[in-house]
N, C-alpha and C positions, 0 to 999 in steps of 0.2 A: 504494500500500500504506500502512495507518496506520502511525505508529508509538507506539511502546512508549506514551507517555504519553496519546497519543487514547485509544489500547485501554484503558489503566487509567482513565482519565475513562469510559469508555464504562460500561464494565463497574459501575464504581462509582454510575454517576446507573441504571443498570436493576435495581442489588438496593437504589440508597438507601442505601449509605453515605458518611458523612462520612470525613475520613482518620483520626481518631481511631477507627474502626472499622474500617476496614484495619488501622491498626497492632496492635490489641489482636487481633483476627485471626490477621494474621501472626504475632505474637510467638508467640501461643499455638501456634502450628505449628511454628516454627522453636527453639521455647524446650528440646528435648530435644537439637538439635544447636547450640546457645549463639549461635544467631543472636538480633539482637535490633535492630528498626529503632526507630526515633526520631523526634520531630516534624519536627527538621530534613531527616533523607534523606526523608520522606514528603512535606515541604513541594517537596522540589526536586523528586522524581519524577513530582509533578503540575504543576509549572511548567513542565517540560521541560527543565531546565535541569543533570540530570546523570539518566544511566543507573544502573541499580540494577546490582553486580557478580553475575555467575552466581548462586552462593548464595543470593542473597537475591532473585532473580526469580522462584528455583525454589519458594521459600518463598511468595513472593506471589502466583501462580498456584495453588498448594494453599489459600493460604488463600480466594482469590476463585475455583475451583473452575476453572479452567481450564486449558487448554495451557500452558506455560513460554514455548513458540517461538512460539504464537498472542499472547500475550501481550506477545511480546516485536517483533511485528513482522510475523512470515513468515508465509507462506501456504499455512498449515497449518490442520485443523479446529480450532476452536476446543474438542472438549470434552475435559474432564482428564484423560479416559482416554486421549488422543491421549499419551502421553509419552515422554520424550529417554532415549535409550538412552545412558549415559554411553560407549557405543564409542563415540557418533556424535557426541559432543561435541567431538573435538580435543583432549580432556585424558585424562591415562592415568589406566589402571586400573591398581588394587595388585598389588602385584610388577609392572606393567610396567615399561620403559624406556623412554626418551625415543625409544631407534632404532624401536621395536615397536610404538609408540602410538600412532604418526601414522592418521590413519584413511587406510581404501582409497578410492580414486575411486567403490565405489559407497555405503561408508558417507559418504563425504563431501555426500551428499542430504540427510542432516538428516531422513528422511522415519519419521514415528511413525504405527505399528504399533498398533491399539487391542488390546486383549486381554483375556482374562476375567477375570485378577487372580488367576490360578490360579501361575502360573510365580515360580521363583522371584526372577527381574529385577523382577516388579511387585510381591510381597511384599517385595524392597530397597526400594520405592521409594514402599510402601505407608503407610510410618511416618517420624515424623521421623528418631527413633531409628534407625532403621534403615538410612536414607539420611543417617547423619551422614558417614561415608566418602567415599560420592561428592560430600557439599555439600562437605567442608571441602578433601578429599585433588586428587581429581578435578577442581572445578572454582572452582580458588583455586590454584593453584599452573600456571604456562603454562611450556609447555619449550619452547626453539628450538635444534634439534638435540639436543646429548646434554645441554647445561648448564640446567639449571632460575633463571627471571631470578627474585628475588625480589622480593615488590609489598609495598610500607609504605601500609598503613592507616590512617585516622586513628586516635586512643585511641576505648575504648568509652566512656570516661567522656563524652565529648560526644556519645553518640546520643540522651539526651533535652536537648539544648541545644539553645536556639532566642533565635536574635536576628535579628531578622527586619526591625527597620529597617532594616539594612542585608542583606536577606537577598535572594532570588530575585527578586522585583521589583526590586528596586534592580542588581541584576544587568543585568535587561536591559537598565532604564533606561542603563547606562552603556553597554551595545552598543549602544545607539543613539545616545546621542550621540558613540561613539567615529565611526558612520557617517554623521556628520554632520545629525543633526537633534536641534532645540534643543528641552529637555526642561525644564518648568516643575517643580522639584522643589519640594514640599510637606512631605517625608517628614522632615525632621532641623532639630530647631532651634538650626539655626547662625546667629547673627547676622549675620556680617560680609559672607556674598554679597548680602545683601538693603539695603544701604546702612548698616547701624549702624557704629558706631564707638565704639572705647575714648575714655574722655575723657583732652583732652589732658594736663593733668595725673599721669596714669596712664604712660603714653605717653613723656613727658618724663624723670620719675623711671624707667621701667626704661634709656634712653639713659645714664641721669648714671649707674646703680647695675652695669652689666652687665660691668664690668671688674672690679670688685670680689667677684664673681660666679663665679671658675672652678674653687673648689675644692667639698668636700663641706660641707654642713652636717651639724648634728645628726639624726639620724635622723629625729627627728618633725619637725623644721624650725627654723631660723633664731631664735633668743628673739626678736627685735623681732617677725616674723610673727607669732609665736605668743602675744606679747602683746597685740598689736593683737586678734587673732581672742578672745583671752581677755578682752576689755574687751566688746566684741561680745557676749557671751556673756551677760555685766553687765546690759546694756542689753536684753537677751531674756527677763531672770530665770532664767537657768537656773543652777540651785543646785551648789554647791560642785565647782565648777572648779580648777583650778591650772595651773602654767605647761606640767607636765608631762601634762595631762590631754588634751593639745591634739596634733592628728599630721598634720600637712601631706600631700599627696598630687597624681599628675598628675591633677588632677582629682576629682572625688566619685566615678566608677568606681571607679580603683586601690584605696581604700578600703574600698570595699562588697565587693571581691573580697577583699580582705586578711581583713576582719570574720567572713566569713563560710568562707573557710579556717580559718583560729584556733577558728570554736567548733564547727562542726560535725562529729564523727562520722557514720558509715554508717548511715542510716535515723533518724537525730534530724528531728524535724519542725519546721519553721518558717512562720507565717504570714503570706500575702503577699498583698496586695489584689488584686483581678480587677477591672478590666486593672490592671494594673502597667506601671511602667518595666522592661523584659523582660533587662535587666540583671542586677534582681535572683532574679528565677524563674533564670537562669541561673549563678548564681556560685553559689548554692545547692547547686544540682543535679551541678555542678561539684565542689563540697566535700564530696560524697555525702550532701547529704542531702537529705529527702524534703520538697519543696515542697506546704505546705495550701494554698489558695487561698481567701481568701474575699471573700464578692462585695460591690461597690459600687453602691449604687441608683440607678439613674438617676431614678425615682420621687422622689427623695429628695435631689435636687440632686449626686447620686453620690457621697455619703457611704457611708461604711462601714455592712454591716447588722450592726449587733452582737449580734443575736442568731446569726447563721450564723457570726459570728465565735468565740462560744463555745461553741456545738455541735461546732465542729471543734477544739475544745482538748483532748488525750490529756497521759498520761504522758510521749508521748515529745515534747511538743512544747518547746519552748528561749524561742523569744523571737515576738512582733508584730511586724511591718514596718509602717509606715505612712510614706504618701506624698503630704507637706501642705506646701505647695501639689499637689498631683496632675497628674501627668506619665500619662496622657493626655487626662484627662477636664477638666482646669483648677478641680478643687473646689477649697475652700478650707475646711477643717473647725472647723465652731465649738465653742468651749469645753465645751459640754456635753455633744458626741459624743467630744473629746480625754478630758475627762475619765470619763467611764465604761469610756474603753480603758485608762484606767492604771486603774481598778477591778479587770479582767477582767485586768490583768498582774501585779496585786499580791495577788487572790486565786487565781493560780494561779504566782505566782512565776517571771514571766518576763521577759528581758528587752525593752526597747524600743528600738528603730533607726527612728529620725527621719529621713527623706530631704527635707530644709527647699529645696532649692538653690536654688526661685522665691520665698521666702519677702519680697524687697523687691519683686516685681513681682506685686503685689497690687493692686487695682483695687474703685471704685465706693465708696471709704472705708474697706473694710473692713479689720478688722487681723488681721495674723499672729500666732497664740500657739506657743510653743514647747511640744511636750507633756511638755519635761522639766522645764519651769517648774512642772509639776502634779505631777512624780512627785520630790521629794526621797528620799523613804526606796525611789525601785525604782532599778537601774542602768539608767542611759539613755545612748544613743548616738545624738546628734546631728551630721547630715552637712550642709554647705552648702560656697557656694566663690562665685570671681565670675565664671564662665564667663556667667551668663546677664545677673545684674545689669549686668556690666561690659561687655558683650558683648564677651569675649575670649575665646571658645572653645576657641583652639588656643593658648591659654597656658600650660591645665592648671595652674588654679591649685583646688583644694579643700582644703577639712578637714575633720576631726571631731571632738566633743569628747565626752569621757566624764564623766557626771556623774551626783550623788545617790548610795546605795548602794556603792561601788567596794570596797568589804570583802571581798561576796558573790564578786566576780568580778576575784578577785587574780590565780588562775591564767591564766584567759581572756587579764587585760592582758600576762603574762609570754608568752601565744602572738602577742599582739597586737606586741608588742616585738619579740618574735622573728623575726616575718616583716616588720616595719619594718626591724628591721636589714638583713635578708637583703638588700632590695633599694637599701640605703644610705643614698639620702635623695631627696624629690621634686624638682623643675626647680626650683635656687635662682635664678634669674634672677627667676624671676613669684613666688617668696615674695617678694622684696626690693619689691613693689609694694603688698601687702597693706597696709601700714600706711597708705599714701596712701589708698587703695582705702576703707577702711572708716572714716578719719579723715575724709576731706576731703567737698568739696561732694558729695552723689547724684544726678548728673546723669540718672540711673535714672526719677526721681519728674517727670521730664518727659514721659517717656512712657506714661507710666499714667494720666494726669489727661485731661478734657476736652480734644479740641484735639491729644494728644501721639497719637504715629504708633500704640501696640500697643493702646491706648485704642479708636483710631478701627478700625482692621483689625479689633479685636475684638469691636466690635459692627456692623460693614458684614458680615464672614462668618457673625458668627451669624444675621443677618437675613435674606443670601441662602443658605444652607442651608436655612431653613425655609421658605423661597419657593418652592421646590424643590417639587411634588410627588410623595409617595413618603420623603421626608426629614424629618427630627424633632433638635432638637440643644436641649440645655442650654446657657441662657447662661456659661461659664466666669467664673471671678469671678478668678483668677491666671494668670500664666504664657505660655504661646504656642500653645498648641492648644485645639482642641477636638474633640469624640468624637462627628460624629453619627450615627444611626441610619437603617437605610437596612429601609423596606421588604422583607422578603426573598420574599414570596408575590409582591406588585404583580409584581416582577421575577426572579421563579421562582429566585433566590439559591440556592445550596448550597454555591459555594465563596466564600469572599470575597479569598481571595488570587486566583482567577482572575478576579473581578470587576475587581481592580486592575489586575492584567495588559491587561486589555480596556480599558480607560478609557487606561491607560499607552499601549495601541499604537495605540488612534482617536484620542486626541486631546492624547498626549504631555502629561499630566498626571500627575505622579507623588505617590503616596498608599500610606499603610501600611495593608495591611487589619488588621480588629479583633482577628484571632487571634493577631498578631504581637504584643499584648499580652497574649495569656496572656486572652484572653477567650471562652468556648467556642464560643458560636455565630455563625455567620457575618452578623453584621447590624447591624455598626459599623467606622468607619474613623475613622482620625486626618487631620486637616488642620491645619499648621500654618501662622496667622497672621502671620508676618514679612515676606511681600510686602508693596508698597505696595498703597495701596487697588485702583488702576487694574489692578493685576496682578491680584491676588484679582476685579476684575469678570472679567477676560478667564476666569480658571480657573473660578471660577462657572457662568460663560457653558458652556463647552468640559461642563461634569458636569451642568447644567440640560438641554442639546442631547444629547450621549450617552444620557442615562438615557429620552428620550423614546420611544425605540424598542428598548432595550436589553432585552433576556431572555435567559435565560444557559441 
């Protein structure tokens, strides 16, 4: 017998939809009884990787025109008019009891009844509206014996969250190696499994500093860190800083999350590049408000297209996201596409958030500009840290600094304070290293040059991707990844998270597909560069040999 998630792939590749057509589907059916599914339950339901609760299967069988219990498994007709009699479900009906509701041994068949739509059971069951009762009452609430168990939910505010590097693939990726086979992970740019190392120096100073270390700092961080970071800042040209301008964090996450709590309102718009670091599409969406998306060219060395940038500019929109160096495509934006974004921020008065954090692992000569170097008179919000430079990931060392403007957005900084406070102060251990960190030798510019390890990874992967028939990649000019493009006809594509999955389970490669950045269509993945060479031939090897014979 299939189950639940064959059937919905089935069903889904014989009408042609993608999941973003399911969900807009479903929603639309389920939207009179306040159901509402999300990228993330739609992402898992096709991976297999969790079952959809009663409610919301009933909904998705209406939306995709079928059985509920065909849908879900059993072996029953498939077509929609076949439907679940809520006696036969095992959940009571209104005014029942828990002693009364139990079904009888021969409602306990499950077995549906087609009908002509005349009766009143199929006009309940005819509307959403009208089956809000039995979705919510019926079958969402499970009795055993007389006492009803209660079931917690997650919030709805996460049904459009999607974080997806560590999401359903990466799930199984860990059931398999909890079963014992060793899984080539691609998917996270963590340094330290892949042989990097903090420099000693770094290393040394948090030993000598971590006793002096056990009480709170100041909410935004430590003055020496924050000096250091504000000297840093100097040296970036980015305009009228101060001591106080600066707010330490576990990292540039906490940050981004905090940033965008503080300024958003319910349905404020914010612009966020396509693909993105899926971060920020998330903390967003998070802080209720309504994620734009605009797109990156690959045409174009996957620069931002600025003209789709300011077609999507409204009333309600607040501030630009840009993400330079680029997290996942490895651009690197030069000054004349920087500066026509602070054009398009400053005639339409909005803020700017800078996601810099690869900004010293820059490569091929090229240089880093700060775009708040270009915007003095707009309020800019600049993020970096040394998780990548330093390669100390699990230090959780970041910051940001607020600069140019900061008149406009007094209030903003008193919500920004305010949830600084809230959460006290970041891990003063890895502040107490910053000043080493950004003073002392860049033991960083070893590895970017001719010769150095991310240097060499980064031009052997981008070589053997394009070797690849069917594959197409931009050279990355920053950072640890790269975004390439995968044939979707050659190899009849429609899902690219199950494309992963497949790759993941022949040949225990682990890869983020391109939707998990917040990119529409299925015909891009990330590969992250931080294996040694030798490694990156073996996974080459492993995605060159899959895709030979591969159709989905």
């Amino acid at each position: 017998m299939d189950s639940f998630t064959e059937r919905l792939k089935m069903i889904m590749a014989e009408k042609n939809y993608r999941q973003a057509d399911v969900i807009l589907l479903a929603n639309q059916t389920g939207e009179a009884s306040g159901i509402h599914i999300g990228k993330s339950h739609m992402s898992q339901y096709c991976s297999g990787k969790t079952m959809p609760r009663a409610d919301i299967l009933y909904v998705l069988a209406k939306a995709l025109d079928v059985s509920p219990l065909w849908l879900q498994g059993e072996d029953v007709p498939r077509d929609s008019a076949a439907r679940p009699n809520p006696a036969n479900t095992g959940y009571p009906q209104s005014g029942s009891t828990a002693e009364n509701s139990s079904p009888s041994a021969e409602e306990s068949t499950r077995e549906f009844t087609p009908t002509d739509g005349n009766t009143a059971a199929d006009q309940r069951h005819s509307s959403p509206s009208a089956a809000e009762p039995f979705l919510h009452k019926q079958m969402i609430d499970i009795h055993i014996g007389e006492n009803t168990m209660r079931k917690f939910n997650k919030s709805s505010k996460l049904n459009d969250v999607l974080y997806d590097v560590r999401g359903p693939v990466v799930d199984e990726a860990n059931r398999m190696s909890e079963s014992g086979i060793h899984i080539l992970k691609l998917n996270i740019g963590n340094p330290a499994p892949f042989g990097f190392r903090a420099p000693e120096e770094v290393v040394y100073d948090f030993r000598q500093q971590v006793a002096d270390c056990e009480g709170y700092s100041d909410s935004r961080g430590l003055f020496s860190t924050r000096k250091a970071i504000m000297q840093y800042a100097q040296l970036k040209n980015i305009p009228n800083v101060e001591i106080n301008d600066i707010y330490t964090g576990n990292g540039v996450s906490e940050l981004i999350t905090i940033c965008m709590q503080a300024l958003l309102d319910d349905g404020d718009e914010i612009l966020i590049p396509s693909p993105d670091y899926p971060l920020w599409t998330a903390s967003a969406t998070l802080a209720g408000g309504k994620v734009v998306h605009y797109i990156c060219d690959e045409k174009s060395d996957w620069n931002p297209d600025l003209a789709d940038m300011e077609k999507k500019i409204t009333d309600r929109t607040k501030a630009i996201v840009i993400i330079n160096p680029n997290n996942p495509t490895g651009a690197l934006y030069p000054k004349e596409i920087l500066e026509k974004i602070v054009e398009l921020a400053r005639k339409h008065q909005l803020i700017i958030f800078s996601d810099e954090i690869y900004d010293r692992l820059v490569m091929d000569g090229e240089e880093h500009i700060s775009i708040a170097s270009l915007a003095p008179d707009l309020f800019c919000v600049t993020f970096s840290g040394l998780s990548k430079s330093h390669m100390i990931a699990g230090f959780r060392v970041g910051w940001m600094i607020l600069s140019g403007n900061k008149t406009i957005a007094r209030d903003y900084i008193e919500g920004l304070n305010m949830l600084s406070n809230m959460r006290l102060c970041s891990n003063v251990p890895a502040q107490s290293i910053v000043q080493t960190a950004l003073g002392g030798y860049q033991s960083v510019k070893n590895y970017i040059v001719p010769g150095g390890r991310v240097y060499e990874q980064r031009n052997y992967v981008y070589q053997a991707l394009n070797d690849i028939p069917g594959i197409s990649a931009v050279k990355p000019k920053a950072g640890f990844y790269i975004f390439p493009k995968i044939d979707i006809k050659k190899f009849n594509i429609i899902n690219d998270e199950q494309f992963a999955l497949d790759f993941l389970k022949q040949k225990h490669v682990l890869i983020v597909q391109g939707t998990g950045f917040n990119w529409k269509q299925p015909d891009h993945f990330r590969v992250v560069y931080l294996p040694r060479v030798e490694v990156l031939e073996e996974a080459m090897g492993h995605l060159a040999d899959f895709l030979k014979n591969y159709r989905q």
